[in-house]
Every structure is written in C-alpha cells, then in structure tokens.
Steps between C-alpha positions, in 0.01 A plus 500: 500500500709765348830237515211220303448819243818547450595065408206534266626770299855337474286185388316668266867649375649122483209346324354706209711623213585838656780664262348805471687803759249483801489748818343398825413869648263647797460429890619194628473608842832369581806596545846446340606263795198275514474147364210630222767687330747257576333225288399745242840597444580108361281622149519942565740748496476815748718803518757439745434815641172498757289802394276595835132519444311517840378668736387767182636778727826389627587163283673288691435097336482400159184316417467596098717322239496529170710146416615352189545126385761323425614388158353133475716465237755607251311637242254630743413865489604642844363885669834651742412778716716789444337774759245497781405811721258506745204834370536771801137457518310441788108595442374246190554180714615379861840370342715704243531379215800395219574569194794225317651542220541182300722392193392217246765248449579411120353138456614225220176361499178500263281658751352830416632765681283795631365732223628846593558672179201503240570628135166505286415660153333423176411594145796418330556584144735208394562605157650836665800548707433356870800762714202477810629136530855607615365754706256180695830280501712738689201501784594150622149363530368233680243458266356638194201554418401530130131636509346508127561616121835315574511438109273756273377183218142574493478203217284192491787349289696239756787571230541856590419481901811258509664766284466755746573295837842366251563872435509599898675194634766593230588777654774497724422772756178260527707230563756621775186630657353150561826336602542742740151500708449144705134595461301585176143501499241647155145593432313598166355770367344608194798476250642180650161360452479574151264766423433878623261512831437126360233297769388158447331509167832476362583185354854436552520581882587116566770463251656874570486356884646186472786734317519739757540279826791283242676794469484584881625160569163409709527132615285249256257390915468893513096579598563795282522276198096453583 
C-alpha cells in the first residue's frame, strides 16, 4: 500500500501543472533503503544524510522525511534543503521530530511566487511630496497593498478625479514603486470615492469607480467592476 501511495503521488506530480516548489514531509514509515523511498526518489529530493527518528528514546531508523520535488521544468520554481536536525525531544510524540531548512529557487516563470513581505499604507496627499514611497520601495515587497484615500479628490467633477489619479501616477517615486512590486492590489475610501465620509446617496460613486479600478489597472471580466 505505502509503495501504491507513493506511484500516486509521482502521478499526481507528472500529470497536473505542478510548477509551484512542493515538499512531501511526515511519516512514511519507511526507511531510506526500502523500495517506497526508492520510487519516491524518481520525483523527491531527500537529504543525503539519514536523520534517525525512532525508537523516541534511542533513535535508531529514519521513518520522517521532509522531501522536496524536483524541478519539472526549467522555469520551474524549485525548494533545496539547506539544514535538517533531528529536535532532542523525546516526550511530544513516539518519533522525534525535524526541523529543514529550505531555500526558494529563483524561477523565470509567470507564476506567483509566495507572498512573504507585505507593504500596506494609505491616505496619500498627491499634490504633496510622497518621500514614504521610497521608504516602501526599499522594503522589497511581495505585494502592496494600497488601502484607501489613495488620491484626496473629493469632487463629483470626472475632470478633476482624473486630475488627481494624473497628478500621482506622475510622480516618479510612485512609479518606481509599482515597477518594483510583482503584486499591487487597492481599495477606496472616502476621498478616492469622491466625497468626505460619502455613502451611497452620492451620485457619482459609479463613474468615480469605474475611474478608480482604471487607474489600478483592474482587468475589464473583473467581478469588482459589478
């Protein structure tokens, strides 16, 4: 059964579109001789070091991996184990456990990545100076997240709502901010909207939206055009 397991999970690595960095990690209640591991081995990656998990008193056998795939392909996005230790630890469980330490591989491809790294703010003044920007660029985010009053127009006048988006893209800190971040996502608030603590009696909330998801580059299928 556990040999079966282990085909199936290489299947399900050769059939689907698998590029993300995967780890295969736990008890597989065999050892680094058997033919489980053996035909794992043909899609996973395992220290070559054994690490000795059982008996919990006096380990003697490694039964717990923590395995990572292979690259299916070039621009995959691959996870190499740098470190594994076995915790001197012998009351939480009847095997000891491991702790890896794993490396993400650069990738080439359009995949997203893991978000790590989270930069958020809002209430931006864009007729003022903007220094927070460079101070959000040099934090290398992942993604950004812009969370209301990005723009302070409070107008019903489409004229001067595109004024005020024109006036922050113009502004270059702005812009070396968005090249720089793979992942940019925006809300609205009050300002954005187009009128102080503004709800839905206001008139121009479909026009100052349609504005506001343009600016944000929001795909024309998006459900939050609706």
């Amino acid at each position: 059964q556990r040999i079966a397991s282990a085909h199936f999970i290489n299947h399900l690595i050769a059939t689907n579109d698998m590029r993300h960095p995967l780890v295969l990690a736990g008890d597989l209640n065999a050892v680094p001789s058997s033919s489980v591991l053996a035909a794992l081995q043909s899609h996973w990656v395992r220290p070559a070091q054994e690490f000795l998990t059982i008996p919990v008193s006096q380990p003697s056998r490694q039964i717990d991996y923590v395995l990572t795939a292979r690259a299916v392909a070039p621009s995959s996005a691959t996870l190499s184990e740098i470190k594994t230790r076995v915790l001197d630890e012998a009351v939480a469980s009847d095997h000891r456990g491991l702790v890896s330490h794993l490396k993400l591989a650069g990738t080439n491809s359009k995949l997203p990545l893991p978000i790590s790294r989270v930069v958020f703010g809002s209430c931006i003044q864009q007729d003022q100076a903007t220094p927070i920007f460079d101070a959000m660029l040099r934090e290398n985010a992942d993604l950004l997240l812009f969370l209301g009053d990005n723009i302070y127009a409070d107008t019903d006048d489409l004229q001067q709502l595109r004024k005020a988006y024109a006036t922050l893209k113009a502004k270059p800190d702005f812009q070396k901010l968005l090249q720089a971040t793979p992942r940019i996502m925006a809300t609205w608030d009050d300002h954005d909207y187009g009128v102080n603590d503004g709800g839905a009696a206001f008139g121009f909330r479909e026009v100052s939206q349609t504005e506001f998801l343009d600016f944000w580059n929001e795909p024309k299928n998006s459900p939050r055009r609706n």
